[in-house]
C-alpha positions as CSV (number, residue, x, y, z in Angstrom):
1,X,103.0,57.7,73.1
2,X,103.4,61.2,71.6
3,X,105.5,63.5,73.3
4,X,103.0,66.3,74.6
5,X,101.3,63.4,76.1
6,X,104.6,61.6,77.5
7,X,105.5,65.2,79.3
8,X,102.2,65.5,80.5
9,X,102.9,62.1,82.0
10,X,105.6,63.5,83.5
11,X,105.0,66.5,85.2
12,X,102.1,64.9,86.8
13,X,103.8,61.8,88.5
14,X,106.7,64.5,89.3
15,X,103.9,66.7,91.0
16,X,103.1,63.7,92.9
17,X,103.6,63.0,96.7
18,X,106.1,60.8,96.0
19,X,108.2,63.3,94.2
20,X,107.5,66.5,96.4
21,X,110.0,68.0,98.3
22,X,111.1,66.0,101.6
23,X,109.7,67.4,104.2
24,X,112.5,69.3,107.1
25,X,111.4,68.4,110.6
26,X,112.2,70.6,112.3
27,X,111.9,71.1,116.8
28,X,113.2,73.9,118.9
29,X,113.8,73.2,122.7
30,X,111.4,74.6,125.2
31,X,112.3,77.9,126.7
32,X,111.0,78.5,130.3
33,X,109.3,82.1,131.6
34,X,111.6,84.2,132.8
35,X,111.6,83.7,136.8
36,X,114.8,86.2,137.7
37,X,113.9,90.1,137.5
38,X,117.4,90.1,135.6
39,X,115.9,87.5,132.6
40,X,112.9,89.9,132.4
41,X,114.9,92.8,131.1
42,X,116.7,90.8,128.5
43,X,116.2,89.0,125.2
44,X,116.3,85.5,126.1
45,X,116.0,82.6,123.9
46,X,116.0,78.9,123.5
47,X,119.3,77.6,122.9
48,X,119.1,74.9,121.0
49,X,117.3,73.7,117.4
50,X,116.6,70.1,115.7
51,X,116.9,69.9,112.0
52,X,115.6,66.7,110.7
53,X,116.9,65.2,113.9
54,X,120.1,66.6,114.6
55,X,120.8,69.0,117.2
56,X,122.2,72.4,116.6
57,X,123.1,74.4,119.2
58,X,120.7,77.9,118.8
59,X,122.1,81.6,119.8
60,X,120.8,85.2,119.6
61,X,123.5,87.7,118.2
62,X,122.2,91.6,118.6
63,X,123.3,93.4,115.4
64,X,122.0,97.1,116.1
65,X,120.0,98.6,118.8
66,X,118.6,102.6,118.4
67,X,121.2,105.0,119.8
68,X,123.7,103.4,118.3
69,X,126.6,105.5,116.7
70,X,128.5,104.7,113.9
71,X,129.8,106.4,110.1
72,X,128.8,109.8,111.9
73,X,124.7,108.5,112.0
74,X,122.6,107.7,114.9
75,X,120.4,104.8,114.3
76,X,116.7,105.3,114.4
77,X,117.7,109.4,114.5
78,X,114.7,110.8,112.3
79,X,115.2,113.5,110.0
80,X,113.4,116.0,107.7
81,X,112.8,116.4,103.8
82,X,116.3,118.0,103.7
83,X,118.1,115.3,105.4
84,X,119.0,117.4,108.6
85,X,118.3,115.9,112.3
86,X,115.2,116.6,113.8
87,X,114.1,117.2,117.2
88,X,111.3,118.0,119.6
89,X,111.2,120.4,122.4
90,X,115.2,119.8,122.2
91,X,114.7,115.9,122.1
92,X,116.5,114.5,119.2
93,X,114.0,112.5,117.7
94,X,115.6,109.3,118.1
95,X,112.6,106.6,117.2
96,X,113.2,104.3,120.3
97,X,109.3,104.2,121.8
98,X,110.6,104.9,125.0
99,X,112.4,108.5,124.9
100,X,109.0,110.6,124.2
101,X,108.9,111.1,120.6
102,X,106.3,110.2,118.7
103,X,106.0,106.0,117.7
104,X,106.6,103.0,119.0
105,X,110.4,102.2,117.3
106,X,112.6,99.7,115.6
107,X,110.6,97.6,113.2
108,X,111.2,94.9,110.9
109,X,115.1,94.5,109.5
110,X,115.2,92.9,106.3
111,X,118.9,91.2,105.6
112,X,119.3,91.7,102.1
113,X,122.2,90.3,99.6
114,X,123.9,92.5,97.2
115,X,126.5,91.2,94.4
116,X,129.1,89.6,97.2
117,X,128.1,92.3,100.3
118,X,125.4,91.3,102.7
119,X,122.5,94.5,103.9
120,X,120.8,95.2,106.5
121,X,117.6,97.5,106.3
122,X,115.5,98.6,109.1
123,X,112.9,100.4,109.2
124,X,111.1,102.4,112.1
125,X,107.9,103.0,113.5
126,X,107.1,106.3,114.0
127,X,105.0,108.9,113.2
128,X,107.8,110.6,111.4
129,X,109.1,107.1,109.5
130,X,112.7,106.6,108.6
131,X,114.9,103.6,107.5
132,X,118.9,103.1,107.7
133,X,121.0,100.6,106.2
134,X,124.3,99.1,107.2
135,X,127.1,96.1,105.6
136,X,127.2,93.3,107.7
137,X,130.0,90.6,107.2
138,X,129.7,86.9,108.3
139,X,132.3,84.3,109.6
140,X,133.6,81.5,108.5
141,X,131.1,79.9,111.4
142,X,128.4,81.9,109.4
143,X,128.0,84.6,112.6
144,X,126.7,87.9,111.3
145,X,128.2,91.3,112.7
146,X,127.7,95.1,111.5
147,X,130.8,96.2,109.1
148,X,132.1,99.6,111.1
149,X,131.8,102.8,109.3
150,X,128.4,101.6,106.8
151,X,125.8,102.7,108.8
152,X,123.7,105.4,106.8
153,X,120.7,107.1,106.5
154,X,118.1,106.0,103.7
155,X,117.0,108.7,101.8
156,X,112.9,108.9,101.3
157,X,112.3,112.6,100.0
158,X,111.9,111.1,96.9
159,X,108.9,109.9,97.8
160,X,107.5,112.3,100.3
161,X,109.0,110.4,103.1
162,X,107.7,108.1,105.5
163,X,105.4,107.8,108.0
164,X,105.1,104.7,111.0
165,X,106.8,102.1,109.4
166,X,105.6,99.0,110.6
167,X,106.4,95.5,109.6
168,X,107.6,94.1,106.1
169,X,109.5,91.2,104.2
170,X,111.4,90.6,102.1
171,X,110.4,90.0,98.2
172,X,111.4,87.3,95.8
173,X,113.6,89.3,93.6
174,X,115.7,90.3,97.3
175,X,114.3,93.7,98.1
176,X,112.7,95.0,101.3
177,X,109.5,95.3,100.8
178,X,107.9,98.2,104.0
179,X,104.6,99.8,104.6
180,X,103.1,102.8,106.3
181,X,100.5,102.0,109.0
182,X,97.8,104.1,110.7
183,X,96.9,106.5,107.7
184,X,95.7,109.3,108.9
185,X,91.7,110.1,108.0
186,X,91.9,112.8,104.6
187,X,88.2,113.7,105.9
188,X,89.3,114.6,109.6
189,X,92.5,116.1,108.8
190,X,90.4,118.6,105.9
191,X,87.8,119.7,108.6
192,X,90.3,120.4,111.3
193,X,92.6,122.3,108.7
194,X,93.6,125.8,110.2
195,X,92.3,124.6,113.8
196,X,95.5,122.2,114.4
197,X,94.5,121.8,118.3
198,X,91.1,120.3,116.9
199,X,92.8,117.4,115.1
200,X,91.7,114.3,116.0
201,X,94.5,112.4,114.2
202,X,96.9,112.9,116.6
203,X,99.1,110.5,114.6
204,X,99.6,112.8,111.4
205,X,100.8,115.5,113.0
206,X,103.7,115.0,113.7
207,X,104.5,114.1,110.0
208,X,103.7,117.7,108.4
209,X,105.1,119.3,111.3
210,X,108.3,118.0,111.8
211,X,109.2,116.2,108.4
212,X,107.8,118.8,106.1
213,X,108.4,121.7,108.4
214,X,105.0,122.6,107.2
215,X,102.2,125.0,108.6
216,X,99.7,123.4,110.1
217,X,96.8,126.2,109.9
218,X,97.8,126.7,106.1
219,X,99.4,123.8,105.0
220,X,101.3,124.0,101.4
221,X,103.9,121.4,101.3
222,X,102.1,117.8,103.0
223,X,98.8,116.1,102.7
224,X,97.4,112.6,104.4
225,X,97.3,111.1,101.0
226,X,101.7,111.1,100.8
227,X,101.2,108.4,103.2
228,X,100.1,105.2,104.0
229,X,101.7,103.2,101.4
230,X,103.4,99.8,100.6
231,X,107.5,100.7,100.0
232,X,110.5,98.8,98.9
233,X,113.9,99.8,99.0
234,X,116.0,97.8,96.7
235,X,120.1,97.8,96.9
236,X,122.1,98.7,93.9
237,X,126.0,98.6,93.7
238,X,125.4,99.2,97.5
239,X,123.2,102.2,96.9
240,X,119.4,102.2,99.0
241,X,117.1,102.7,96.5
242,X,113.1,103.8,98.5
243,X,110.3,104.5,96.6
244,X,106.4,103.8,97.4
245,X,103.7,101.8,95.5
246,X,100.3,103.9,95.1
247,X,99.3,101.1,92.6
248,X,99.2,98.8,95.6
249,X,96.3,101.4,97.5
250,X,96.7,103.4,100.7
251,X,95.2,102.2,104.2
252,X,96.7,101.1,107.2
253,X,99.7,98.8,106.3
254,X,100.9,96.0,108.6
255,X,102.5,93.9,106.1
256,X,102.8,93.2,102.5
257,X,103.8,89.8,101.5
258,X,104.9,88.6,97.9
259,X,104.0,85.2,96.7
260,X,106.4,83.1,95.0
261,X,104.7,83.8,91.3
262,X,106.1,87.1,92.2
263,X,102.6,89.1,91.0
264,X,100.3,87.9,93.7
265,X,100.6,90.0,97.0
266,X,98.8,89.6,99.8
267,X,98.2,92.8,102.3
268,X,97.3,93.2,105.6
269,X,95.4,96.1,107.0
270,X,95.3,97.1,110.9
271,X,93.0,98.6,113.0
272,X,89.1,98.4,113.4
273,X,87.0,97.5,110.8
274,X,89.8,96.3,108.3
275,X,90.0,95.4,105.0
276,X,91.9,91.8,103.4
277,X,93.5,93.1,100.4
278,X,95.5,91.1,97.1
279,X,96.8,92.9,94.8
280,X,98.0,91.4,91.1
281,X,101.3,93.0,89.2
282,X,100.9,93.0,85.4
283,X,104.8,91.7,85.5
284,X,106.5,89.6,88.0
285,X,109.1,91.0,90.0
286,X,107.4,94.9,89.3
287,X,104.5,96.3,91.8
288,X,104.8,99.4,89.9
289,X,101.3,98.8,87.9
290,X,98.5,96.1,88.8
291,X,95.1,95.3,90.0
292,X,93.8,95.2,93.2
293,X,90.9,93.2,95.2
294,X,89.1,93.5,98.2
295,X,87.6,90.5,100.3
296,X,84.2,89.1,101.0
297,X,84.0,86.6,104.0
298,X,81.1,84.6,103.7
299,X,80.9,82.9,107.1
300,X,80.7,79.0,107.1
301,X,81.4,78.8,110.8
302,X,81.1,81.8,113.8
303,X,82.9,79.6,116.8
304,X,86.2,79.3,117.8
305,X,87.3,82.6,115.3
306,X,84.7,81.6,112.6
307,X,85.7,80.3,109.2
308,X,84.7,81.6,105.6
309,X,84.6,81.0,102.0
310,X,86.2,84.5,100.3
311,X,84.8,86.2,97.4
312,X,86.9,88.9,95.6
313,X,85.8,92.1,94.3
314,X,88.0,93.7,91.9
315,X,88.9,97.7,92.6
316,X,90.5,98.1,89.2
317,X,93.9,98.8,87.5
318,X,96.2,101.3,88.4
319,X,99.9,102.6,88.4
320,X,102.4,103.8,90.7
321,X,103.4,107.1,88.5
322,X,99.7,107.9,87.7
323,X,98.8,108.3,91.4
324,X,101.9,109.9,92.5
325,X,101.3,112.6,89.9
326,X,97.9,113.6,91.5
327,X,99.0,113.5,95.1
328,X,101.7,116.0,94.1
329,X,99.0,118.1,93.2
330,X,97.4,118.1,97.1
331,X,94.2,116.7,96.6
332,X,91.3,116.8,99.4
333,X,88.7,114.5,100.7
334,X,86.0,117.0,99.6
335,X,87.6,116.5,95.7
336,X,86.7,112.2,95.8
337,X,83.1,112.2,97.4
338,X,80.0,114.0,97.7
339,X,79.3,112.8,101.4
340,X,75.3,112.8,102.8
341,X,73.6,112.3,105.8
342,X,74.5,109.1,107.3
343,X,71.1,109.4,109.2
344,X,69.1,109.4,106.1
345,X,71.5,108.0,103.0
346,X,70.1,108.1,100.0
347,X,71.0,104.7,98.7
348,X,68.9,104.4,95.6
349,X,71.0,107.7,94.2
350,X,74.5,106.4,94.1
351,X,75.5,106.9,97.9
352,X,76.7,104.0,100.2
353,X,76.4,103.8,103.9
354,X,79.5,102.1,105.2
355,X,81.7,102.0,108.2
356,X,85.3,101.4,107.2
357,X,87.9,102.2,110.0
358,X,85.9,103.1,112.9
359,X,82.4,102.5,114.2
360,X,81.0,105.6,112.6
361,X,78.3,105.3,110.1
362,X,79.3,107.3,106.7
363,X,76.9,108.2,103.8
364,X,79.6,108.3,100.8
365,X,79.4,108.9,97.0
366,X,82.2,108.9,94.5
367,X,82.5,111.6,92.2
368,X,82.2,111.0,88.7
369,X,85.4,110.2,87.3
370,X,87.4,110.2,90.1
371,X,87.1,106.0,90.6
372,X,90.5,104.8,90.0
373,X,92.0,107.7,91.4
374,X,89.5,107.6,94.9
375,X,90.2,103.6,94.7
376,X,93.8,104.0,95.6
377,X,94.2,107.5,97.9
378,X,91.1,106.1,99.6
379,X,91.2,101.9,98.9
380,X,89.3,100.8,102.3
381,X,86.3,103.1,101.7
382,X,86.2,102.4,98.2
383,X,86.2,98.8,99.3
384,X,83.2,99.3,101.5
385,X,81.5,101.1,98.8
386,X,81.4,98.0,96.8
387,X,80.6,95.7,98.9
388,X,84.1,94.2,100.3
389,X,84.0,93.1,104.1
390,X,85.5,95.9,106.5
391,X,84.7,94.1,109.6
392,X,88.7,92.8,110.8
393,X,89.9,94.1,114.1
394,X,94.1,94.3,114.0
395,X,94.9,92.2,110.8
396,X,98.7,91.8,111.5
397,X,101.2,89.4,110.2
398,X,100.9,87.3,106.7
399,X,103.1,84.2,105.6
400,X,102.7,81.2,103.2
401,X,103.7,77.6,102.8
402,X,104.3,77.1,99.3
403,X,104.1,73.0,99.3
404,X,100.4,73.5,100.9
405,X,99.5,76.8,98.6
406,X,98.5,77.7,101.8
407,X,99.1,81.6,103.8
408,X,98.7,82.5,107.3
409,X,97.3,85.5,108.9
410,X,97.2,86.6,112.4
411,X,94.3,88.5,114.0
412,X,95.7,90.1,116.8
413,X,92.2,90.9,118.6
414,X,89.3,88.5,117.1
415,X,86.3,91.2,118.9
416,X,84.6,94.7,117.7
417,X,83.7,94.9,114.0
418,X,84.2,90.8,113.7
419,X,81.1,90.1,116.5
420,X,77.6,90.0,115.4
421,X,75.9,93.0,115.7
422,X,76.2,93.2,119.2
423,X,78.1,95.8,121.5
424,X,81.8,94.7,122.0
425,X,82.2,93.6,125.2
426,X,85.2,95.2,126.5
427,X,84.1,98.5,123.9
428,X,80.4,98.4,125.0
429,X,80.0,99.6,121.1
430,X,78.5,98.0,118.3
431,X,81.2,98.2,115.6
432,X,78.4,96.8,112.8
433,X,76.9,100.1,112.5
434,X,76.9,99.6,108.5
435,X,79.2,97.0,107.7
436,X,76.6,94.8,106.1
437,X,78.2,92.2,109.4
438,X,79.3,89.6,107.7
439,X,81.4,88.3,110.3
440,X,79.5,87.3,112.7
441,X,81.6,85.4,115.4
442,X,79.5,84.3,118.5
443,X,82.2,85.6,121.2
444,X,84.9,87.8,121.0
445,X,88.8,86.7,121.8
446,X,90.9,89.2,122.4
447,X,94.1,86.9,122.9
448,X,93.5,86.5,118.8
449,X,94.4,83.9,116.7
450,X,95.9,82.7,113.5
451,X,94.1,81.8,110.2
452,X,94.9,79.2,106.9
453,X,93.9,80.8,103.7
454,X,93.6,78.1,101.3
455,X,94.5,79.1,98.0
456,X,93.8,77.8,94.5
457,X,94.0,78.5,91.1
458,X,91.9,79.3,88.4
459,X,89.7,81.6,90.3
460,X,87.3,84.2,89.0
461,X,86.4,87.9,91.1
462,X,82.8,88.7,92.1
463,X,81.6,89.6,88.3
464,X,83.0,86.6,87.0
465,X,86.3,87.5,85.8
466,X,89.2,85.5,85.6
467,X,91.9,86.5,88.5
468,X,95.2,86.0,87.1
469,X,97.2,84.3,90.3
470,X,97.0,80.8,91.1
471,X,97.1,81.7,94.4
472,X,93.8,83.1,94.8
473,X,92.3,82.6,98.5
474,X,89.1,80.9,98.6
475,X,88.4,79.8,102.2
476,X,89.9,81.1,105.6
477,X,89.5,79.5,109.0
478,X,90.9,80.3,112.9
479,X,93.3,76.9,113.1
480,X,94.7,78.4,116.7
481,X,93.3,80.8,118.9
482,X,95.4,82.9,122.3
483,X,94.7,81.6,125.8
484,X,92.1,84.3,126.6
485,X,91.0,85.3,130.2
486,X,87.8,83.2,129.9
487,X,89.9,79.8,129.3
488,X,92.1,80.5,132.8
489,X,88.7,81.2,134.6
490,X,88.4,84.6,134.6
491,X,85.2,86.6,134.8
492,X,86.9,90.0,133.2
493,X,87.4,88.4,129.1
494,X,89.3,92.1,128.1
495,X,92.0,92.7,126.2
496,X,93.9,93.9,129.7
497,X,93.4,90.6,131.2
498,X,94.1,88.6,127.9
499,X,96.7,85.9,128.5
500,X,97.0,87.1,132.7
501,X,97.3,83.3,133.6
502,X,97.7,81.3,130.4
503,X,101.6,81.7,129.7
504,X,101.6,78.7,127.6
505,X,98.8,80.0,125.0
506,X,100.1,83.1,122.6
507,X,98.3,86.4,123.4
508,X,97.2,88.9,120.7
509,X,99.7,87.1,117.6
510,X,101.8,89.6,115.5
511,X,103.7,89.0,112.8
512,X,104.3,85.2,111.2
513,X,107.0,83.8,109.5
514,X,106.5,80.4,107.8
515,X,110.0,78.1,107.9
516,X,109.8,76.5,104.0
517,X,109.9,72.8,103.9
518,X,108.3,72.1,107.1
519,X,105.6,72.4,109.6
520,X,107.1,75.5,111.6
521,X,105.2,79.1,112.0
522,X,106.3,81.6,114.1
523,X,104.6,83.3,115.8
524,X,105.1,86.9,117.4
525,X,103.2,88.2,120.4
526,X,102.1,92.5,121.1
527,X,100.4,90.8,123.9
528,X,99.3,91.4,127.6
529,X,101.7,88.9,129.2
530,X,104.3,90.1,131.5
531,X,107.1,89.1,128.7
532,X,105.7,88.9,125.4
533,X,107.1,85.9,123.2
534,X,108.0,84.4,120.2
535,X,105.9,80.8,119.6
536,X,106.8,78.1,117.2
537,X,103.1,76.3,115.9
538,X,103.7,72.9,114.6
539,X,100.9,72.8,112.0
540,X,100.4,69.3,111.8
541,X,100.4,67.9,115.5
542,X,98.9,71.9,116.2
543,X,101.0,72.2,119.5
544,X,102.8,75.5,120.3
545,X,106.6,75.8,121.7
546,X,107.8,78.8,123.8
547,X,111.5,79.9,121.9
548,X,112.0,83.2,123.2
549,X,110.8,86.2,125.6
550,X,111.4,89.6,125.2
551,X,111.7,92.4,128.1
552,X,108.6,93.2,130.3
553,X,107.2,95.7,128.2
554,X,108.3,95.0,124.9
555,X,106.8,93.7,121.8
556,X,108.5,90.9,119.4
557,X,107.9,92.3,116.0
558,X,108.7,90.9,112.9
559,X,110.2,87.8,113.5
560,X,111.1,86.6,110.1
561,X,113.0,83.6,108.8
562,X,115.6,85.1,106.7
563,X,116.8,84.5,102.9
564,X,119.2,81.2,103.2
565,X,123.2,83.0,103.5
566,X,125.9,81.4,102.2
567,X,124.3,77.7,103.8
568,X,123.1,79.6,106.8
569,X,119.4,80.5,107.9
570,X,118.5,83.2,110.7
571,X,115.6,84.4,112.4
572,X,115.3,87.7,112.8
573,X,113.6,89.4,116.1
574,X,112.8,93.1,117.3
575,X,112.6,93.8,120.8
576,X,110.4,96.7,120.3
577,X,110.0,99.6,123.1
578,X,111.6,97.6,126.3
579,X,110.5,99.9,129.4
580,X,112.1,97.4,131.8
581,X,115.5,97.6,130.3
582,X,118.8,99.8,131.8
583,X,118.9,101.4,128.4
584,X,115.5,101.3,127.2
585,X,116.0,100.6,123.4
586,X,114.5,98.7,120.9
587,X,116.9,96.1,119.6
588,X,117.0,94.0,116.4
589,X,119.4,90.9,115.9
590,X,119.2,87.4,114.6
591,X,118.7,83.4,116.0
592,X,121.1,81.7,114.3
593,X,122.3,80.4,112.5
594,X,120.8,77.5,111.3
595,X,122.1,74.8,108.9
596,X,119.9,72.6,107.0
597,X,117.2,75.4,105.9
598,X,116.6,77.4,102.8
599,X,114.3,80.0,101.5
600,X,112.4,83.1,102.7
């Protein structure tokens, strides 16, 4: 046998079942509801873990919590281009969700390793962003603590600073990969400009105000294209390193998530009438340059959350310095598009009728040559333009199970823009108002739910080119949906009343986290029950195990199964915003840890 043919041979029967990977069973042990008003103002969670069938014994270690003082720094303490403290009516700005400020606080905490030093970098989500990072040391037992004295403040004026971080991950190459949610509209914020009572966007302005010390009725210094970005900050000789990808396209970020290739990224937009976005480096390992698609469900299935086959539509090429150059310069809606009468859009003359981001019908045409610049500073619209679906409602959390090339999504609310055409119920609006509707699910669910995206290689865009990835999505599918008001015997199905009597069903899902090896997703709730939790969804027998609550109040963002330490694994979980706490703070620390586990 000739040897091409021999290692051919070879690499198929290794590819085989036979030779994959053994599969970790893993089981955590059922966590009750709280019953004690006491166990509703904590973090509580299960105390015990199963690795291929031997018992570990499970704990939750709190590393920081905002307020927290240490190396002269307050953690979560926002501050301004020039690195000095700010406040608000003689509130120091302290991103906590509770205190007043604007945001809702501590987000995801990526644990990052260094050389021999182990990171922590948390970011925070509020309307002013910030991130800080601290050295944390681990025991011989392989128990994580903050090193005294580390705690400091990460930089971002570099990149015109930051703005509602939300959640992130952590990349291949052991970075923290961030994004910027909630972008503010460019076309609102231009009309209102000089009128700064009359702006809608209640979310931006705290951002020029406060972080650019900028003047609101003649602004100089900040514009709504600086943010809503992808960023990673990447640790060098114990030096934060943030910076933002423009390549990657601007809209409202919940999560980006790196495949192991380390081109293919998957990203998550939240909100009403979202977009699915992937996005292709040129070079593994560097987001700086690269290509990026749009989705096109085309339903299959509109029960139960609906499935789809996905096309994708290619937006073009792009890179990181290109677009930063021309959002130094200030640019303004009116500079990308003509805009017409949505009443009467004159379709046959280069203008689109689209819907992206809210219900509201808008008559848009792109300038001439201003496409690869408008398909970045304004991705969703451009996106709509040509034809991508702009129909989610509250795309949240992304993971993937390499052994099954499969990801994850959640859809926090499964209603609006994802309905058929109809009024949402609980809205009384029809969200379709020029999406083109194609999702068309027959009721809404507004306890959510999460979706497989099968993914495959060899896969070509919507004009028949090849997509370099071979992990290319090409059908999505609800495989569990929240306990929603209907299924407890409600009458009122609203997102109010989601989950009121069905403790044992997620409500409104988060952010994922897939455990590698195995048939474990967590799952995160920013739910309506009384103590939102964190699920673990068995994938094969499809059955759902309570392993933690979080204060009455709270959300559990970002739970995320952290890179494998030194022969330890951790899960990391925010308590975000806790009302019902003596100290309302939002809290970050780790489940662990965990022998027996690897990866990301």
């Amino acid at each position: 046998m000739r040897l091409p043919t021999l290692l051919s041979s070879l690499l198929i029967l290794l590819a085989s079942p036979v030779f994959a990977a053994a599969q970790t069973t893993i089981e955590f042990k059922p966590l009750d509801l709280p019953a004690s008003d006491a166990d509703k103002k904590i973090i509580r969670t299960t105390g015990e873990i199963s690795v291929n069938g031997e018992k570990q014994p499970l704990a939750f270690t709190e590393l920081f919590r905002t307020g927290t003082q240490d190396n002269d720094e307050i953690f979560g303490l926002m501050k301004d281009v020039q690195g000095k403290p700010i406040s608000i009516d003689g509130t120091p700005f302290v991103c906590n969700g509770t205190n007043g400020t604007p945001g809702s606080g501590l987000d995801f905490s990526a644990i990052l390793k260094e050389k021999d030093k182990l990171y922590l970098v948390s970011q925070f989500e509020c309307n002013v962003g910030g991130m800080y990072m601290a050295e944390l040391q681990q025991d011989a037992g392989g128990k994580l603590s903050p090193v005294k004295d580390t705690l400091q403040f990460v930089d971002q004026s570099g990149d015109f600073g930051g703005f509602v971080h939300c959640a992130g991950s952590v990349t291949p190459w052991n970075s923290h990969l961030g994004s910027e949610e909630y972008e503010p509209d460019a076309a609102n914020v231009e009309e209102q400009t000089g009128n700064p009572d009359g702006i809608t966007d209640r979310k931006y302005v705290a951002y020029p105000k406060y972080y650019w010390n900028d003047d609101l009725k003649n602004p100089t210094k900040s514009s709504p294209y600086m943010v809503g970005w992808t960023t990673e900050t990447r640790i060098t000789d114990g030096k934060p390193h943030y910076g933002k990808h423009y390549a990657m396209g601007r809209f409202s970020h919940e999560l980006a998530y790196v495949l192991p290739d380390q081109k293919t990224v998957y990203l998550t937009d939240d909100g009403d009438n979202g977009t699915l976005f992937m996005f292709i480096a040129d070079t593994a390992g560097d987001l700086s340059a690269g290509t990026l698609y749009a989705a096109k469900w085309n339903q299959t299935d509109g029960k139960n959350g609906g499935s789809a086959t996905l096309e994708w539509i290619n937006l073009g090429h792009a890179k990181d310095a290109d677009i930063k150059a021309e959002i130094g310069k200030l640019p303004k809606f009116s500079e990308l598009f003509e805009t017409g009468d949505a009443d009467k859009c004159d379709t046959q003359n280069g203008f689109a009728l689209v819907s992206p981001a809210s219900f509201k019908k808008q008559c848009l045409k792109v300038k001439e040559g201003k496409e690869m610049l408008v398909s970045r500073l304004e991705a969703r619209r451009y996106a709509a333009i040509k034809g991508a679906t702009h129909e989610f409602r509250k795309m949240e959390g992304f993971s993937f199970d390499a052994q099954r090339n499969t990801g994850y999504l959640a859809i926090s609310e499964a209603g609006r823009g994802m309905l058929d055409n109809v009024d949402d119920p609980a809205e009384k609006t029809n969200y379709d108002a020029a999406t083109g509707n194609h999702i068309r699910l027959q009721q809404a669910n507004y306890c959510g739910g999460v979706y497989s995206l099968n993914m495959q290689d060899g896969i070509k865009d919507s004009a028949g080119n090849a997509i370099a990835s071979s992990h290319v999505a090409t059908a999505m599918k609800a495989v569990v949906m929240g306990g929603s008001a209907t299924d407890a015997g409600l009458n009122d199905d609203s997102p109010e009343t989601c989950a009121t009597n069905t403790p044992d069903r997620f409500a409104q899902p988060d952010n994922l986290s897939f455990l590698p090896g195995s048939d474990t997703l967590l799952v995160g709730e920013d739910g309506e029950h009384e103590n939102n939790m964190l699920w673990s969804y068995d994938v094969g027998k499809q059955s759902l195990t309570r392993i933690a609550t979080v204060p009455t109040g709270a959300e559990t963002t970002s739970p995320y199964w952290h890179l494998d330490v030194n022969g330890y694994g951790y899960i990391g979980l925010v308590a975000q915003h806790a009302k019902s706490m003596a100290d309302p703070q939002s809290a970050f620390g780790v489940m662990g840890p965990i022998k027996g586990l690897s990866g990301k």
